[in-house]
N, C-alpha and C positions, 0 to 999 in steps of 0.2 A: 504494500500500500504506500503509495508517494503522496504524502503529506504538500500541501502549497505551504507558500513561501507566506511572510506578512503581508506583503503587497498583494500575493495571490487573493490571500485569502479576504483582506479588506477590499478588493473586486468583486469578489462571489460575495462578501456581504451586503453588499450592494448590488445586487440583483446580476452581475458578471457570468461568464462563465471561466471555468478552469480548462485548461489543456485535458487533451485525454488522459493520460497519464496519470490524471487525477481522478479517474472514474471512480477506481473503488474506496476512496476514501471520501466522495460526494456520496456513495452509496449507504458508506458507515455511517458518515453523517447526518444524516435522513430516519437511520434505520436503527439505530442503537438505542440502546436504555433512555440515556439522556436526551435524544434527540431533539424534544418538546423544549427542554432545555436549554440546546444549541439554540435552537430557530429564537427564542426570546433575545439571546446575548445578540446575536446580529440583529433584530430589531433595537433593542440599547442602542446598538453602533449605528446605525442608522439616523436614529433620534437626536443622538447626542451633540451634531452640531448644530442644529436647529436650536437646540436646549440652550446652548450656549449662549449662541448667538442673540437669542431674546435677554440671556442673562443679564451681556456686554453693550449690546448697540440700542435697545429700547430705552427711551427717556421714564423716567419715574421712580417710585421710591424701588431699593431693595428686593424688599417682601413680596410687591406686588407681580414684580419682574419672575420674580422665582416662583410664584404662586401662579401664573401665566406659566411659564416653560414645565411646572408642573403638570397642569393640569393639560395641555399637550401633550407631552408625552405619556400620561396615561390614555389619555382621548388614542393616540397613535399606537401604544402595547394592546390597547383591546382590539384594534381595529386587525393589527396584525397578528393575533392568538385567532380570532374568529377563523383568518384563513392558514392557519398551521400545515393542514392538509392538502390543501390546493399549493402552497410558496414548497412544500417538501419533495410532493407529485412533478411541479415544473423543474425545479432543479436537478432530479431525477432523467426526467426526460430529455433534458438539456445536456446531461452529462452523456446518454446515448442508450438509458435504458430505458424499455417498454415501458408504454401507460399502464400502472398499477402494480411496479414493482415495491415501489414504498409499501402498502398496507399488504401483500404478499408477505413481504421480508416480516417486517413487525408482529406478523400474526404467526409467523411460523416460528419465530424468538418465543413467545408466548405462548405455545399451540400448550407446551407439557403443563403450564400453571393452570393455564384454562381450563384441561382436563380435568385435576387435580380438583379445582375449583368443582365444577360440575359434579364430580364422583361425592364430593364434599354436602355438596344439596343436595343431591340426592339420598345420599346417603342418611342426612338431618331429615327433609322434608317428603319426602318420597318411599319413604316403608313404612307400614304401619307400628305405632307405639306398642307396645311389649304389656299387655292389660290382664 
């Protein structure tokens, strides 16, 4: 797996693509535990010069300034949590893999918990009490 560079990677957080070379580690990306994770961090990076930017260059007090760049950047974390799914799917695609290899990968990481989980209810709600 070839990891990007800081530059690579502050391109793909910003909507960019990586070289191929980089495919399976846009896949890991996507597709790992933390995934839901990642995608907030490059949102942050995303945000964050805007953030700034109202901090620095808007006339007014302080608090108000920060309470503005605040409340933007939450306005902009919900906006892009809503499509998690879609920004993980395109980047995916973009990298060279089929439509709906994200929720493929992720369900099949999960396929044993899931089980486990199900045999579990089952197991509770699903056989008659012992009377």
């Amino acid at each position: 797996m070839h990891r990007p560079n800081p530059l690579q990677w502050l391109w793909y957080a910003y909507g960019g693509g990586l070289p191929e070379r980089c495919a399976t580690w846009v896949l890991h990306d996507t597709t790992c535990r933390t995934w839901w994770l990642r995608h907030v961090v490059r949102a942050v990076v995303q945000i964050a010069p805007f953030v700034i930017a109202i901090i620095v260059f808007v006339p007014g007090p302080l608090w108000l300034r920060t309470m503005c760049a605040l409340g933007g950047a939450i306005m902009g974390l919900i906006f892009s949590v809503s499509y998690l799914h879609e920004t993980a799917e395109h980047r995916l695609v973009k990298a060279g893999y089929p439509l709906g290899t994200g929720p493929a990968k992720r369900a099949e990481r999960t396929a044993d918990r899931d089980a486990a989980a199900a045999e579990r209810y089952a197991a509770r709600y699903r056989t008659p009490p012992d009377s």
